[in-house]
C-alpha positions as CSV (number, residue, x, y, z in Angstrom):
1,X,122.2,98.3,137.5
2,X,123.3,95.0,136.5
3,X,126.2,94.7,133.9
4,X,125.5,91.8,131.1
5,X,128.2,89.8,132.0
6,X,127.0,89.8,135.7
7,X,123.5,88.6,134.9
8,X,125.1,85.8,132.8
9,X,127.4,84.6,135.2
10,X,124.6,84.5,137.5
11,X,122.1,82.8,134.5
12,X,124.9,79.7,134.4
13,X,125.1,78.9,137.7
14,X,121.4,78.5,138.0
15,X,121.9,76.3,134.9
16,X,124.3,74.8,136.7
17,X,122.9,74.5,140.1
18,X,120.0,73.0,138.4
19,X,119.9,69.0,138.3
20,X,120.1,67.7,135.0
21,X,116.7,66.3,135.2
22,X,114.6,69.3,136.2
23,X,116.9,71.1,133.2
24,X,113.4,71.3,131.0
25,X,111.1,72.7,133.9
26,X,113.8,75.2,134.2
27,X,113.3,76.2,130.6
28,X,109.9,76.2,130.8
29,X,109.3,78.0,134.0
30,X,112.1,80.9,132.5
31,X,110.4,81.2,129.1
32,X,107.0,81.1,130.8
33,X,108.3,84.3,132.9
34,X,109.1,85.9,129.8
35,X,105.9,85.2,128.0
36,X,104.2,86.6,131.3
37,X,106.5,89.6,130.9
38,X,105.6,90.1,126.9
39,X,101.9,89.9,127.5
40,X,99.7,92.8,127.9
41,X,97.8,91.9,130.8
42,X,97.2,94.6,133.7
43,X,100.5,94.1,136.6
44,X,98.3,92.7,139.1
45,X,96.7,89.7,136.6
46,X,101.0,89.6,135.6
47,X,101.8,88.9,139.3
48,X,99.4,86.8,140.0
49,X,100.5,84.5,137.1
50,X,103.9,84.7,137.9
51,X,103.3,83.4,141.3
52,X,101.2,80.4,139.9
53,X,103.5,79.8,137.6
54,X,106.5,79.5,140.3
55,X,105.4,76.7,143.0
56,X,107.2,74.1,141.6
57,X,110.3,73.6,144.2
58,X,112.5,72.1,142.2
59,X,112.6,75.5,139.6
60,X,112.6,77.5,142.4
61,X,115.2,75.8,144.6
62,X,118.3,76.3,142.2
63,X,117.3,80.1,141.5
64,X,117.1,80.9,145.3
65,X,120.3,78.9,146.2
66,X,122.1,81.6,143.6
67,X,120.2,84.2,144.3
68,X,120.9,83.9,148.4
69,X,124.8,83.5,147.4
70,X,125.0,87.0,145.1
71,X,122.6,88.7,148.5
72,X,125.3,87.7,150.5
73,X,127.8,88.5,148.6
74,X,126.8,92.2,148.0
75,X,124.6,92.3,151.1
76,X,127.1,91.0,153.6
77,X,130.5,90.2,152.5
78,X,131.2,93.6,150.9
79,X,129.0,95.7,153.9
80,X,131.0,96.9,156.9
81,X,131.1,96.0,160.3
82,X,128.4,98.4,161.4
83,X,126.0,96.9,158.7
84,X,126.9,93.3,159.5
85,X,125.9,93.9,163.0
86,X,122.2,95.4,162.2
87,X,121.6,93.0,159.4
88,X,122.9,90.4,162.1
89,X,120.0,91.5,164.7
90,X,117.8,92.0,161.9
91,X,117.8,88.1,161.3
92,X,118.1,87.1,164.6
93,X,115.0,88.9,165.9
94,X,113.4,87.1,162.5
95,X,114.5,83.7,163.1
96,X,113.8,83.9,166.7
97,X,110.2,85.0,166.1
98,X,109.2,80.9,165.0
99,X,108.2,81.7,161.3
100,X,111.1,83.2,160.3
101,X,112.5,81.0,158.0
102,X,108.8,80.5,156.1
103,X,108.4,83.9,155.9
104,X,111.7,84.1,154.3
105,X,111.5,81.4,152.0
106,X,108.0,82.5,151.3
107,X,109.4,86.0,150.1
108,X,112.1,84.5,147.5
109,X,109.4,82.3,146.3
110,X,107.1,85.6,145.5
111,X,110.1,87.8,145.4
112,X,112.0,86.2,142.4
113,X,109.5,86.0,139.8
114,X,107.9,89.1,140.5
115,X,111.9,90.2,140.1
116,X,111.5,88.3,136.6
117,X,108.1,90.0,135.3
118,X,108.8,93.5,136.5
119,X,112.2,94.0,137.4
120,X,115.7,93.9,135.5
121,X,115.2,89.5,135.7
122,X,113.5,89.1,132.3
123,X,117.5,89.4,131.2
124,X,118.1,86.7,133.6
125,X,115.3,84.8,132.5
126,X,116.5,84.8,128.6
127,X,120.1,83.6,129.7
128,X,118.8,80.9,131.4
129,X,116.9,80.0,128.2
130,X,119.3,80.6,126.0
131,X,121.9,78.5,128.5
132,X,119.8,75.4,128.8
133,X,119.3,75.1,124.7
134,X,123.5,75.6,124.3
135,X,124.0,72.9,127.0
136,X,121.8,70.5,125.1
């Protein structure tokens, strides 16, 4: 589980990450993943929403540019040598297969608001809200 101070740390660099100009659409999108979250609409119609809600790249790209930094930080940098190795072959067989990389990309872009709406992210999600109206 994710310690508070963790998920804010992680909530200002995406605030940080973000260009100043797409600071709003960042707002929305985060408080628009909360409201998704509060509602009592069945998971599906939830996960559906939250994928609509998410195609706009320039949201998306500082959240998956933080988020790949903390995956390889706990999922690489602090793994042994064994575990580098499969992961290692694990992308290589990935990337050599030709859609690698949109299947990847594709999977953050589904993976991180689902993360938001059902997972431990609606924290996340209220940081960066709460981030963006400080730095304003």
């Amino acid at each position: 589980m994710r310690k508070p101070d963790q998920t804010k740390e992680i909530g200002q660099a995406i605030v940080v990450a973000t260009k100043p100009e797409n600071l709003d659409a960042l707002r929305v999108w985060a408080q628009t993943m909360l409201d998704i979250r509060a509602s009592k609409a069945p998971a599906l119609q939830k996960a559906k929403a939250a994928i609509v809600a998410s195609t706009d790249k320039k949201v998306l790209a500082p959240i998956l540019q933080v988020a790949w930094k903390e995956l390889k930080r706990v999922g690489w940098e602090e793994r042994g040598l064994p575990a580098r190795m499969a992961m290692a072959a694990a992308v290589a067989a990935l990337t050599l297969s030709g859609q690698g990389a949109g299947i990847a990309a594709l999977g953050g872009a589904i993976g991180v608001p689902l993360f938001v709406v059902f997972g431990a992210g609606g924290a996340l999600a209220g940081v960066i809200v709460d981030e963006i109206r400080r730095k304003k």
